[in-house]
CHARMM-style PDB file with segment names, atoms N, HN, CA, C and O in Angstrom:
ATOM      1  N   UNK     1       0.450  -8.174  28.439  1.00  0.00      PROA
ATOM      2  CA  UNK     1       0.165  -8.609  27.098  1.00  0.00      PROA
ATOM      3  C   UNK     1       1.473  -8.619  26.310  1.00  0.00      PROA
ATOM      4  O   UNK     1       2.125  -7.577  26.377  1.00  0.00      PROA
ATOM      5  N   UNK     2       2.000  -9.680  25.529  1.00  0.00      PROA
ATOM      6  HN  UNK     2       1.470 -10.527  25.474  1.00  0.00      PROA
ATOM      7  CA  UNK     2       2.855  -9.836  24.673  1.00  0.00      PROA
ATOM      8  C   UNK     2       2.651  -9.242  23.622  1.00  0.00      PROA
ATOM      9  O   UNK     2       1.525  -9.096  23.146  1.00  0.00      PROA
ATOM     10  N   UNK     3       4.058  -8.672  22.935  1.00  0.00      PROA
ATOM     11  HN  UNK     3       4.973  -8.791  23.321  1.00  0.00      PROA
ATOM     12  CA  UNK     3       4.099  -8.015  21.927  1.00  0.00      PROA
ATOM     13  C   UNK     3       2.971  -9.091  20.434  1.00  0.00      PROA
ATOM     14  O   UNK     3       2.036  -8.523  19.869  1.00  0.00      PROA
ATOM     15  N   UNK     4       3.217 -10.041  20.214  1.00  0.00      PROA
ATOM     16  HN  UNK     4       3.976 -10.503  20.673  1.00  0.00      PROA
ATOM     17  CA  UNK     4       2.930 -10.749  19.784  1.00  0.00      PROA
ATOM     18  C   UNK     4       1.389 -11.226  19.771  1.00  0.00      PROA
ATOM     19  O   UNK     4       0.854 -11.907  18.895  1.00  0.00      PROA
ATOM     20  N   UNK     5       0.687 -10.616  21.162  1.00  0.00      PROA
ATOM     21  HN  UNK     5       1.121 -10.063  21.874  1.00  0.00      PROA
ATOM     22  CA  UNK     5      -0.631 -10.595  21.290  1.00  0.00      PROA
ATOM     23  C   UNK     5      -1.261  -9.611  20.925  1.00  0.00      PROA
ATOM     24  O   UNK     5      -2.299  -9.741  20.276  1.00  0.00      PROA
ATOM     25  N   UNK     6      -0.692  -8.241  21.315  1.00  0.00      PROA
ATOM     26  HN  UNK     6       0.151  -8.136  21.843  1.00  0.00      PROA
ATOM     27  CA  UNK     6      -0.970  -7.180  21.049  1.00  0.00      PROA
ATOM     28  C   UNK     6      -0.627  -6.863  19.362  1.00  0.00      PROA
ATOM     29  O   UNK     6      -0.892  -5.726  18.972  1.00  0.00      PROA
ATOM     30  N   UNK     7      -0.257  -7.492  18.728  1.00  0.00      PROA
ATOM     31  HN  UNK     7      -0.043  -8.416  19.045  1.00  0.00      PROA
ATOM     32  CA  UNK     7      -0.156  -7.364  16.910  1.00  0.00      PROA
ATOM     33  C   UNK     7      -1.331  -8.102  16.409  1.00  0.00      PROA
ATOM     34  O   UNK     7      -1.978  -7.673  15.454  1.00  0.00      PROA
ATOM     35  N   UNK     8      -1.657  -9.297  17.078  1.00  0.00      PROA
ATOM     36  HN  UNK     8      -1.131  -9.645  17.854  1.00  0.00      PROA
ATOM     37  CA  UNK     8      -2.799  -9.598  16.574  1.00  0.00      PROA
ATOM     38  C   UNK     8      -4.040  -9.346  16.744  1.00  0.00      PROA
ATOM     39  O   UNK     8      -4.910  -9.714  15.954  1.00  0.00      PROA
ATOM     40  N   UNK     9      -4.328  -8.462  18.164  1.00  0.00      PROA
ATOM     41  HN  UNK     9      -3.621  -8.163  18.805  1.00  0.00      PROA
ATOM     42  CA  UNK     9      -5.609  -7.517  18.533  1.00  0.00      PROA
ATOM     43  C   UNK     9      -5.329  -6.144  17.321  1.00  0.00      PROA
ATOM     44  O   UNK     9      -6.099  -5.638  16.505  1.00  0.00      PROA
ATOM     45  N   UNK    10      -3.875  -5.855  17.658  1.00  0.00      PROA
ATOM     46  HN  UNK    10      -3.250  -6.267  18.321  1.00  0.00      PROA
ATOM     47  CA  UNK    10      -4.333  -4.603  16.446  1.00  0.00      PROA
ATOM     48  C   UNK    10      -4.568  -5.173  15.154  1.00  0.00      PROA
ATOM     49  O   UNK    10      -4.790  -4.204  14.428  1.00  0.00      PROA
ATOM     50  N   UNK    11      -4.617  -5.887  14.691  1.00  0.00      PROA
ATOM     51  HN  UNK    11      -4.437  -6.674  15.280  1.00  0.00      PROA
ATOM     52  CA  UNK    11      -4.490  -6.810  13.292  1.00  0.00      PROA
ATOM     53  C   UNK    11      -6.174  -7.092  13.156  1.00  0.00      PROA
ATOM     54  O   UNK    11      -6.915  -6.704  12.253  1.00  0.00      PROA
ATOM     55  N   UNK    12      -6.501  -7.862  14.306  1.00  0.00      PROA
ATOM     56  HN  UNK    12      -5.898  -8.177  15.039  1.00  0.00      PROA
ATOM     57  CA  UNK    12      -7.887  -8.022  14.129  1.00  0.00      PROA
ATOM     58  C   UNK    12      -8.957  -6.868  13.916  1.00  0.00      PROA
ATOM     59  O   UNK    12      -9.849  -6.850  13.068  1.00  0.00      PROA
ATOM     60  N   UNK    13      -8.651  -5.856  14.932  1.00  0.00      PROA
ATOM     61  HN  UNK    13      -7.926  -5.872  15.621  1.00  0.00      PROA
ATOM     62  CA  UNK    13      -9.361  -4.583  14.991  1.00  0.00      PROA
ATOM     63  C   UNK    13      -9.113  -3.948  14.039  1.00  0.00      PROA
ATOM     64  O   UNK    13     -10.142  -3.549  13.493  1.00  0.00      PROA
ATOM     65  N   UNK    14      -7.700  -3.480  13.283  1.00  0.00      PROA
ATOM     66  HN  UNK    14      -6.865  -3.804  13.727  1.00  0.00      PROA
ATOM     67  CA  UNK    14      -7.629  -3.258  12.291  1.00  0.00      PROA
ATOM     68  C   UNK    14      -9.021  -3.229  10.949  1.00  0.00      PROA
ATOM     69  O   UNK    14      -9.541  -2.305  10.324  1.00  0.00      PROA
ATOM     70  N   UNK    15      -9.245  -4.865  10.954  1.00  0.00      PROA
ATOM     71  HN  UNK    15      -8.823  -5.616  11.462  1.00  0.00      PROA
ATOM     72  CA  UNK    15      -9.797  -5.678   9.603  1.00  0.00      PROA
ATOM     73  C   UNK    15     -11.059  -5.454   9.984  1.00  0.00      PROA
ATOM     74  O   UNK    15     -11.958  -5.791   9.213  1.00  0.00      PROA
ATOM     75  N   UNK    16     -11.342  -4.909  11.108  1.00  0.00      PROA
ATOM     76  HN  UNK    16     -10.612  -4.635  11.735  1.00  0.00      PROA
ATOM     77  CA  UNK    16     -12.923  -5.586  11.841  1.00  0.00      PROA
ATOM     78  C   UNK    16     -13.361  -3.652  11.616  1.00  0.00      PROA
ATOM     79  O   UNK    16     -14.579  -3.472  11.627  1.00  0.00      PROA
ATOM     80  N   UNK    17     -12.563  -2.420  11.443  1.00  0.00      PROA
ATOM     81  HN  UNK    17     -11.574  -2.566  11.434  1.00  0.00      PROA
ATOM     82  CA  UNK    17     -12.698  -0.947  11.461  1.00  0.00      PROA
ATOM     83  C   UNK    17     -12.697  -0.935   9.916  1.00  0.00      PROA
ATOM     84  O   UNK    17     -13.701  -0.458   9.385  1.00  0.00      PROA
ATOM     85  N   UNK    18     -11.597  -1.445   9.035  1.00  0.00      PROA
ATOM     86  HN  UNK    18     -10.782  -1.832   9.466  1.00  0.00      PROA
ATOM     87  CA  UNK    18     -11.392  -1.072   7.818  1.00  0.00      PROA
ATOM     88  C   UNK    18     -12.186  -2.657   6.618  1.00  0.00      PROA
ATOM     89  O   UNK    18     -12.538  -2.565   5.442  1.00  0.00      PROA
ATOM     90  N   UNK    19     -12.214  -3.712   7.379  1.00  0.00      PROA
ATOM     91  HN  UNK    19     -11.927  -3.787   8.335  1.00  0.00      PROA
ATOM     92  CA  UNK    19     -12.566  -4.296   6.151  1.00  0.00      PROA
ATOM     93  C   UNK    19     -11.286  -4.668   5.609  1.00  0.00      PROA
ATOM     94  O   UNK    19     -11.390  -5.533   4.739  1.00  0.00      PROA
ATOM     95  N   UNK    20     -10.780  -4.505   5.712  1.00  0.00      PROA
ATOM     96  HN  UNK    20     -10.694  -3.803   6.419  1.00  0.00      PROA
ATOM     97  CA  UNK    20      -9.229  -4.820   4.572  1.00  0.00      PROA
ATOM     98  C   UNK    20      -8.204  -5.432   5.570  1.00  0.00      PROA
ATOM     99  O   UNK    20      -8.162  -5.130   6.763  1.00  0.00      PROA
ATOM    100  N   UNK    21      -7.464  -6.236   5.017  1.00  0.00      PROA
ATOM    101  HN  UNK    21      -7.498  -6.482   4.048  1.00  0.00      PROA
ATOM    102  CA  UNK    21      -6.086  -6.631   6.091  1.00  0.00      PROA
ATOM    103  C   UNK    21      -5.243  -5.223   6.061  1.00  0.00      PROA
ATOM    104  O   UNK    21      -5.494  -4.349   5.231  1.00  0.00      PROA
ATOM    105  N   UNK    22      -3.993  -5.070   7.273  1.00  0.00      PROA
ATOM    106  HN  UNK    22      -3.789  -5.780   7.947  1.00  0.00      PROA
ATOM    107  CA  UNK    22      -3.710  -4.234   6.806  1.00  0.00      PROA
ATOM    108  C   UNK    22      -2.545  -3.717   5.858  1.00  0.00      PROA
ATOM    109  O   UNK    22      -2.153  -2.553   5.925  1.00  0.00      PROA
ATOM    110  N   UNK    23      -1.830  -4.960   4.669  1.00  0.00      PROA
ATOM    111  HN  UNK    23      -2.149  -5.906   4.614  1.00  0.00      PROA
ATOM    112  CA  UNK    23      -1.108  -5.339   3.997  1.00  0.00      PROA
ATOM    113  C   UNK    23      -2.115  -4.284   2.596  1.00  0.00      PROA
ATOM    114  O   UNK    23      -1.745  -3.156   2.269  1.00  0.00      PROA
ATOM    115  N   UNK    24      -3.557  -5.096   1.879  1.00  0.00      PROA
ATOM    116  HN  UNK    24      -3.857  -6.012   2.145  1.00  0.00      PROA
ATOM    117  CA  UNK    24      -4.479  -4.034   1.131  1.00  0.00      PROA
ATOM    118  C   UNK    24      -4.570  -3.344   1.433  1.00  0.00      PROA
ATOM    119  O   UNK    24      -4.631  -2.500   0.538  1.00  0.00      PROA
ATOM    120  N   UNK    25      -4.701  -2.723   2.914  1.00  0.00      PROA
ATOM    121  HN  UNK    25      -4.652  -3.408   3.641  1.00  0.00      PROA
ATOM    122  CA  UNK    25      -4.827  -1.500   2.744  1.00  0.00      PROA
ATOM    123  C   UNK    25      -3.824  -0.491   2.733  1.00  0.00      PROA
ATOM    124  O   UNK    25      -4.079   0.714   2.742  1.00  0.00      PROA
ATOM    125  N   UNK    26      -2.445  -1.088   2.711  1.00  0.00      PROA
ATOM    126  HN  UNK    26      -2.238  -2.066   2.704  1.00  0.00      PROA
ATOM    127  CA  UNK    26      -1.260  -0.833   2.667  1.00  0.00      PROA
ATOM    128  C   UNK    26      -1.058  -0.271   1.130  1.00  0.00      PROA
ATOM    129  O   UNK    26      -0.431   0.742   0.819  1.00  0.00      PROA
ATOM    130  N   UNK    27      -1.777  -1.223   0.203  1.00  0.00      PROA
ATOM    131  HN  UNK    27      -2.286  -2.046   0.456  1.00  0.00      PROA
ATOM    132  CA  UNK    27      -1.491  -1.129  -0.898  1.00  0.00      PROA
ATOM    133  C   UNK    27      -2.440  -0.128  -1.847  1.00  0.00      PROA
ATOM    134  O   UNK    27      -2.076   0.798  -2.572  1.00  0.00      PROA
ATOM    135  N   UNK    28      -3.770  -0.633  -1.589  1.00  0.00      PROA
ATOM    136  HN  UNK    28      -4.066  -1.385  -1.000  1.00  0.00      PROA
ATOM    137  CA  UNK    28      -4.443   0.978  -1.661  1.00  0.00      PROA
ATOM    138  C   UNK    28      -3.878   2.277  -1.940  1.00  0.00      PROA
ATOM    139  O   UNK    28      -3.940   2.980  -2.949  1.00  0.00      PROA
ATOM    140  N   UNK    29      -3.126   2.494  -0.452  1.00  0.00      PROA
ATOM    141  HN  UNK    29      -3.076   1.922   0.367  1.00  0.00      PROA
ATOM    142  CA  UNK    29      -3.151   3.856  -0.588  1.00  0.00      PROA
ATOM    143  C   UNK    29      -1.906   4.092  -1.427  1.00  0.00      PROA
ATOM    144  O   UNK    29      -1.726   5.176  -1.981  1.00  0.00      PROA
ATOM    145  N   UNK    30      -0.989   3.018  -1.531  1.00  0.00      PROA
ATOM    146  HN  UNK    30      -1.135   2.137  -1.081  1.00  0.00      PROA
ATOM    147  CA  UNK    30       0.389   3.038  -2.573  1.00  0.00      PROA
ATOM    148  C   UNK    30      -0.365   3.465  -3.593  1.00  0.00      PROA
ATOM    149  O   UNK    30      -0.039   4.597  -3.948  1.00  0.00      PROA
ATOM    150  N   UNK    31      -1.456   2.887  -4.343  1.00  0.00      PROA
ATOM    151  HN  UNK    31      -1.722   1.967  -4.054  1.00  0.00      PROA
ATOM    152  CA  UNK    31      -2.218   2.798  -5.448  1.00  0.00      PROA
ATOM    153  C   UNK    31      -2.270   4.813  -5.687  1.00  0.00      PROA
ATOM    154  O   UNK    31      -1.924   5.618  -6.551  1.00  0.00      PROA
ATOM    155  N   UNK    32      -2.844   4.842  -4.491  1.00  0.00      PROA
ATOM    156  HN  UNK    32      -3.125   4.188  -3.789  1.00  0.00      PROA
ATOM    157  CA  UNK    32      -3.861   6.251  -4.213  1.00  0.00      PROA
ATOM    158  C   UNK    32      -2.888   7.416  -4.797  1.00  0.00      PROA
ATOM    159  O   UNK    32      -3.120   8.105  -5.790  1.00  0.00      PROA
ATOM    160  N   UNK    33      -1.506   7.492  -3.778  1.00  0.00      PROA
ATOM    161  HN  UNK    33      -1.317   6.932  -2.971  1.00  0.00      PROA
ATOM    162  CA  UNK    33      -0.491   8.203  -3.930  1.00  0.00      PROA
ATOM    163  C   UNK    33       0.146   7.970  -5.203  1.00  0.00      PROA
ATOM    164  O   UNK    33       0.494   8.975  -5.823  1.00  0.00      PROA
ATOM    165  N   UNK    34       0.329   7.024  -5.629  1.00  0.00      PROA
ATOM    166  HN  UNK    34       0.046   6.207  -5.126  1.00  0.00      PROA
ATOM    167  CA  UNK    34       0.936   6.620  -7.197  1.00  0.00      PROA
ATOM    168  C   UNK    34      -0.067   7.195  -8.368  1.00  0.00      PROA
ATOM    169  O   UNK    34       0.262   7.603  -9.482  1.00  0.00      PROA
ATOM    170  N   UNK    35      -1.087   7.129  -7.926  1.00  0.00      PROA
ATOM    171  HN  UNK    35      -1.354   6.798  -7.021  1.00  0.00      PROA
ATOM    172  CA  UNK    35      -2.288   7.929  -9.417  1.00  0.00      PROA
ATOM    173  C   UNK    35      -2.364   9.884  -8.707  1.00  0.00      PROA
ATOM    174  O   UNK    35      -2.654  10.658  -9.619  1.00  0.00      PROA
ATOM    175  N   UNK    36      -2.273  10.177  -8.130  1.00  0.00      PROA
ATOM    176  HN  UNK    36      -2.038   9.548  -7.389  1.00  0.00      PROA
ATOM    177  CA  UNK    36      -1.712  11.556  -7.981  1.00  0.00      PROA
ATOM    178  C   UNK    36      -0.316  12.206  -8.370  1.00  0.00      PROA
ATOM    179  O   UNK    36      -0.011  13.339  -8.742  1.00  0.00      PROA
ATOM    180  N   UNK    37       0.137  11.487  -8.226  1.00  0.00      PROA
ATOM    181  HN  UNK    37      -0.110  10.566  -7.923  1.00  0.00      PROA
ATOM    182  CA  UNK    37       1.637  11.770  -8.414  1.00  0.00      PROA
ATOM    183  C   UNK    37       2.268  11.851 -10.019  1.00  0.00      PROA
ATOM    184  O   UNK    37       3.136  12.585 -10.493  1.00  0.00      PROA
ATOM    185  N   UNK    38       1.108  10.337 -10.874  1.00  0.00      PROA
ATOM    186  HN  UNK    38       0.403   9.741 -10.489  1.00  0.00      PROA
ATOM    187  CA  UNK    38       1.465  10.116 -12.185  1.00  0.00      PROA
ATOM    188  C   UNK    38       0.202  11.756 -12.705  1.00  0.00      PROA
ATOM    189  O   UNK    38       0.497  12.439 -13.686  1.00  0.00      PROA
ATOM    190  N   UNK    39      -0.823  12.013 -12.018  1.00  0.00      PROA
ATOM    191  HN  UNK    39      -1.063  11.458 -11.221  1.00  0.00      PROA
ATOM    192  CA  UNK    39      -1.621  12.777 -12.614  1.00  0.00      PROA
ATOM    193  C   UNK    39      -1.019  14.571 -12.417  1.00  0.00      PROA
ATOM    194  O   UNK    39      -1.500  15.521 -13.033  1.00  0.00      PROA
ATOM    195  N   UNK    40       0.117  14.652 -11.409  1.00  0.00      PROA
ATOM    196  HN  UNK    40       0.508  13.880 -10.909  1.00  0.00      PROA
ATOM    197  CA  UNK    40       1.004  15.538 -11.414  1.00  0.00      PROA
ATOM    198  C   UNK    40       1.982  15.793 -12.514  1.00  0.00      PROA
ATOM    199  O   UNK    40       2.278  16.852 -13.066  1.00  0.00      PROA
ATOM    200  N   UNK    41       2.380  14.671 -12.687  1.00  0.00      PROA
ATOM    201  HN  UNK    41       2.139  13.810 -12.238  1.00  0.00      PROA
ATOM    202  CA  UNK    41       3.205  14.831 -13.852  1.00  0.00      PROA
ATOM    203  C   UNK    41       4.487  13.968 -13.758  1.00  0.00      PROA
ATOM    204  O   UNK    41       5.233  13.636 -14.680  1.00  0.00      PROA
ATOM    205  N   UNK    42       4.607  13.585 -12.006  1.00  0.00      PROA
ATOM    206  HN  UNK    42       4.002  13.855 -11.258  1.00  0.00      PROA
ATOM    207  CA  UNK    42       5.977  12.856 -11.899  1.00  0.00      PROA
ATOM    208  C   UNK    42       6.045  11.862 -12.201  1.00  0.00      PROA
ATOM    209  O   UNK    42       5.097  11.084 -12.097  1.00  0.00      PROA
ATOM    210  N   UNK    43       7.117  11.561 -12.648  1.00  0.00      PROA
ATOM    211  HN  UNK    43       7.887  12.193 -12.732  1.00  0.00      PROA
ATOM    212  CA  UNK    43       7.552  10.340 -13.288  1.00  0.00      PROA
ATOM    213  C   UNK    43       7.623   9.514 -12.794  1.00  0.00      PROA
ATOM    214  O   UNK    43       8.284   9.488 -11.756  1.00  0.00      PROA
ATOM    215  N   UNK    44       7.004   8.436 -13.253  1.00  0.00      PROA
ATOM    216  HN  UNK    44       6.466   8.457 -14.096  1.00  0.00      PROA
ATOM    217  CA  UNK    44       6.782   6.759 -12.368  1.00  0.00      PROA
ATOM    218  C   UNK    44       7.902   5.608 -11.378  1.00  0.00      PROA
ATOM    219  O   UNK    44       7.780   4.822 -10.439  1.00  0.00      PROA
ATOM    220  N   UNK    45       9.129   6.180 -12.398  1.00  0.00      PROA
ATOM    221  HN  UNK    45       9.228   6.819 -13.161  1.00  0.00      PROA
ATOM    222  CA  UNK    45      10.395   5.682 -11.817  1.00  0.00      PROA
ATOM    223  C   UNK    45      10.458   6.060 -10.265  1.00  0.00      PROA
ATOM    224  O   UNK    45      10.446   5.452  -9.195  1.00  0.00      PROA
ATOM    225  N   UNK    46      10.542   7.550 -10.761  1.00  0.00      PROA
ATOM    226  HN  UNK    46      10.552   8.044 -11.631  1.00  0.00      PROA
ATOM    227  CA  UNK    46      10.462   8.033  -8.878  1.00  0.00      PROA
ATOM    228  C   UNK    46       9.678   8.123  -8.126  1.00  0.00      PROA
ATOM    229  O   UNK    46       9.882   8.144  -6.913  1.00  0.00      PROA
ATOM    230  N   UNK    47       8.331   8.215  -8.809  1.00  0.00      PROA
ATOM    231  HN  UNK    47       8.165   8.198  -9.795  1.00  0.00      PROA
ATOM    232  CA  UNK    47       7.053   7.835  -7.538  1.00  0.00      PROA
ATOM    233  C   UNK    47       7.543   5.831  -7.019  1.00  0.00      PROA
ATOM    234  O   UNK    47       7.552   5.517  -5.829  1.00  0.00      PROA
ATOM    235  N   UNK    48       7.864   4.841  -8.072  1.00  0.00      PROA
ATOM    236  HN  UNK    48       7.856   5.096  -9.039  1.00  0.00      PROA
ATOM    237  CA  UNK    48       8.071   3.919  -7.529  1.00  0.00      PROA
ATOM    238  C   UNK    48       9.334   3.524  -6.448  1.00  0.00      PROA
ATOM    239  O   UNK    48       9.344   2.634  -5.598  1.00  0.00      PROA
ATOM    240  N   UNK    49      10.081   4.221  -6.694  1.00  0.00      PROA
ATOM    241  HN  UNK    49      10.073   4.944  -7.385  1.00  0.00      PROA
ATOM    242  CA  UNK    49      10.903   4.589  -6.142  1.00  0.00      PROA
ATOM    243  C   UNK    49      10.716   4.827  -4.283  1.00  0.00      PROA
ATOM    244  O   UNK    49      10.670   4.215  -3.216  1.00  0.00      PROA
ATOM    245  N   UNK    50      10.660   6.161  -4.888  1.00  0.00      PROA
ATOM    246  HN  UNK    50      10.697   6.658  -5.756  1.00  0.00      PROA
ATOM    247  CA  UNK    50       9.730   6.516  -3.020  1.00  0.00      PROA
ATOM    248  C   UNK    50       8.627   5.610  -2.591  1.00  0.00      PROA
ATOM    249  O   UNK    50       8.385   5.795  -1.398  1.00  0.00      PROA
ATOM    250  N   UNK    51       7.898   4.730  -3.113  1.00  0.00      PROA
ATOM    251  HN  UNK    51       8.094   4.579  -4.082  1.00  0.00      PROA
ATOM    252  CA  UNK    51       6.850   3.947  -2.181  1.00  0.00      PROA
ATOM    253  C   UNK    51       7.748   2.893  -2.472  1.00  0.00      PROA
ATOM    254  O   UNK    51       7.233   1.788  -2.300  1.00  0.00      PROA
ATOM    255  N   UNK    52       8.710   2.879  -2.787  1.00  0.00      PROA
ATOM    256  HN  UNK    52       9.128   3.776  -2.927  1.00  0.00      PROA
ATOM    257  CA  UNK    52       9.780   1.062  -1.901  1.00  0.00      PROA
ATOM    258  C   UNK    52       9.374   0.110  -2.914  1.00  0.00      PROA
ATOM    259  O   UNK    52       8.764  -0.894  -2.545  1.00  0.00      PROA
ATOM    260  N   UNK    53       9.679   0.322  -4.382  1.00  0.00      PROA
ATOM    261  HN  UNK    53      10.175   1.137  -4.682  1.00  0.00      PROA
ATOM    262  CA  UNK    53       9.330  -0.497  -5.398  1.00  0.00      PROA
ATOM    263  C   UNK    53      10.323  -0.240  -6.565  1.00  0.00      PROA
ATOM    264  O   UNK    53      10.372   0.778  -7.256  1.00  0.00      PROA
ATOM    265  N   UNK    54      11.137  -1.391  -6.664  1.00  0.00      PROA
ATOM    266  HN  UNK    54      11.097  -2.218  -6.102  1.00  0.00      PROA
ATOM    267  CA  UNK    54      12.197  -1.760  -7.354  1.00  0.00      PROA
ATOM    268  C   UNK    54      12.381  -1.064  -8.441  1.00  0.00      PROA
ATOM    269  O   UNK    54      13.425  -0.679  -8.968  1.00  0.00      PROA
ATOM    270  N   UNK    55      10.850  -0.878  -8.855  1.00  0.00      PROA
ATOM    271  HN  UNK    55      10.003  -1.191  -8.427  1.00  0.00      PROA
ATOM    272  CA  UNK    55      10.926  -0.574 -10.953  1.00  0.00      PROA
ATOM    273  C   UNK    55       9.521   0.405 -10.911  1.00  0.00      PROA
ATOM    274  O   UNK    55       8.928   0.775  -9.897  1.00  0.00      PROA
ATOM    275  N   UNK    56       9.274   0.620 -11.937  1.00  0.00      PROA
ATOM    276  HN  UNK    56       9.755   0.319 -12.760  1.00  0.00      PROA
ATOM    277  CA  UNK    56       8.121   1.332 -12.078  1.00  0.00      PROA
ATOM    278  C   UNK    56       7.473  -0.014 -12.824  1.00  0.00      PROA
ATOM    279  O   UNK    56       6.297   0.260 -13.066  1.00  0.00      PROA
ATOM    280  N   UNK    57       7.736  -1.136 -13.204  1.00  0.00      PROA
ATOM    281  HN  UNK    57       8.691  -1.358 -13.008  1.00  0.00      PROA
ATOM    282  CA  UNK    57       6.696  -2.403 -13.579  1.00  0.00      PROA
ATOM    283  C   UNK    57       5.919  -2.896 -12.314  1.00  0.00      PROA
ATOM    284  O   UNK    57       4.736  -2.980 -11.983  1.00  0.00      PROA
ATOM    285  N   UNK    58       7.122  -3.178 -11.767  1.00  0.00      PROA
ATOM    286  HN  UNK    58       8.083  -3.109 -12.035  1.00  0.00      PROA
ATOM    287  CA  UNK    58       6.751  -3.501 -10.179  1.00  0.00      PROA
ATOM    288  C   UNK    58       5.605  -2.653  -9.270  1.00  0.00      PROA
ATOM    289  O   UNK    58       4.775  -3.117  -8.488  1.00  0.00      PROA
ATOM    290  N   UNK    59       5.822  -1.411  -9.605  1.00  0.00      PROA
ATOM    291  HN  UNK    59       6.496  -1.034 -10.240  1.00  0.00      PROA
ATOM    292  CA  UNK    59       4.664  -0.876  -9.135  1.00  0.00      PROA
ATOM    293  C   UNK    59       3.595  -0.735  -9.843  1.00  0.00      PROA
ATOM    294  O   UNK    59       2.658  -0.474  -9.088  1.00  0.00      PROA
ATOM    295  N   UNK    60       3.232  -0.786 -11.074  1.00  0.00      PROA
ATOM    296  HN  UNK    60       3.993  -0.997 -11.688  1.00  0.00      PROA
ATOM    297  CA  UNK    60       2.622  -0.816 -11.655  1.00  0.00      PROA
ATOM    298  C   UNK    60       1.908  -2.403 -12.161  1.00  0.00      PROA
ATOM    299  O   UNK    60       1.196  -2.721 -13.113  1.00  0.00      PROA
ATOM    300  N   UNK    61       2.345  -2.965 -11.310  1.00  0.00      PROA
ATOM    301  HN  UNK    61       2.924  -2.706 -10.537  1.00  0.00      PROA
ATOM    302  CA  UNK    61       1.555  -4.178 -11.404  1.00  0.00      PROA
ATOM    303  C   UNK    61       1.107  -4.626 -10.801  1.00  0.00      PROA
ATOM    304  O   UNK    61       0.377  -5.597 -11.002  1.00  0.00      PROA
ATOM    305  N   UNK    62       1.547  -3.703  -9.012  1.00  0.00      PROA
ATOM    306  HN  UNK    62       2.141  -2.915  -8.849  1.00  0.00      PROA
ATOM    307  CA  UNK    62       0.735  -3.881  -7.571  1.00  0.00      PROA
ATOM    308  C   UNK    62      -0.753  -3.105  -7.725  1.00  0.00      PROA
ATOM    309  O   UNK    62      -1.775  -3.285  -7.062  1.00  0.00      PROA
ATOM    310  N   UNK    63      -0.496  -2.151  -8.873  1.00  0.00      PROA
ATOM    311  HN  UNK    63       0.334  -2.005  -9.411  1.00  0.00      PROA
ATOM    312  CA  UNK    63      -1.578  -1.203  -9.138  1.00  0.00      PROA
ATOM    313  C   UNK    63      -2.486  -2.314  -9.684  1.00  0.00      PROA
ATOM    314  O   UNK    63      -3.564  -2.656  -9.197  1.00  0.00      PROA
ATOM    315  N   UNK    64      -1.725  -2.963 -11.060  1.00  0.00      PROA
ATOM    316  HN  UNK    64      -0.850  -2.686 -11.456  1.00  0.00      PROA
ATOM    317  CA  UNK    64      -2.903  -3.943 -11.690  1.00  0.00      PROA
ATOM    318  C   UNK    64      -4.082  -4.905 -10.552  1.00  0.00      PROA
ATOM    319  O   UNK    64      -5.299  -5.002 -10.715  1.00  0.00      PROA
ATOM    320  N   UNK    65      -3.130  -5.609  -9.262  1.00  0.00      PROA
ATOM    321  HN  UNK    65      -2.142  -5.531  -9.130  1.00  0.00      PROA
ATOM    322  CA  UNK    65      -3.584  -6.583  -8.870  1.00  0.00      PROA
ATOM    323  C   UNK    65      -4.683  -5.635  -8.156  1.00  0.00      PROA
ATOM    324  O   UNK    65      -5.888  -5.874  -8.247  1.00  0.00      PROA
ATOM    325  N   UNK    66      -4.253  -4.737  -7.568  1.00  0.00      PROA
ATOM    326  HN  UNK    66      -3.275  -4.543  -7.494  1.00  0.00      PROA
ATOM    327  CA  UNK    66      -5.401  -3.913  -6.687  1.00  0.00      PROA
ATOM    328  C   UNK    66      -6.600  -3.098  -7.291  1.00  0.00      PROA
ATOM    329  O   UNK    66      -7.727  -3.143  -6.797  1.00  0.00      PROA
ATOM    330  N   UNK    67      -6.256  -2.299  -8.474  1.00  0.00      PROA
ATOM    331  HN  UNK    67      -5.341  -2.263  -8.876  1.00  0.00      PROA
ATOM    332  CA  UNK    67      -7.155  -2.169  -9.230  1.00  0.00      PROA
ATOM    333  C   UNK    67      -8.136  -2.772 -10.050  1.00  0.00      PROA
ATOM    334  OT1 UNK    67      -8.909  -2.073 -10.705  1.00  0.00      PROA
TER     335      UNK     67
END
């Protein structure tokens, strides 16, 4: 099996276990970890920061689309 075959069985099975591609559900849990973190107290810059997001707008607007 090609690498390339085998991404799209896990891809399918993925969507077919969770319902979600696994890009949403990627983002979800960004969501998940980002509303704990702001309900901790840390500051948005650096929670966006650590989940690989330019700005704290930027993350906070992946929040909007998903929420």
């Amino acid at each position: 099996m090609s690498a390339s075959q085998t991404r799209r069985s896990f891809t399918r099975r993925f969507q077919q276990e969770t319902g979600l591609s696994f890009g949403h559900w990627r983002d979800r849990l960004r969501c998940q970890i980002a509303l704990r973190a702001e309900a901790r107290g840390e500051k948005m810059e650096q929670v966006a920061q650590r989940l690989g997001y330019a700005s704290r707008q930027s993350l906070q607007g992946m929040m909007k689309r998903v929420v």
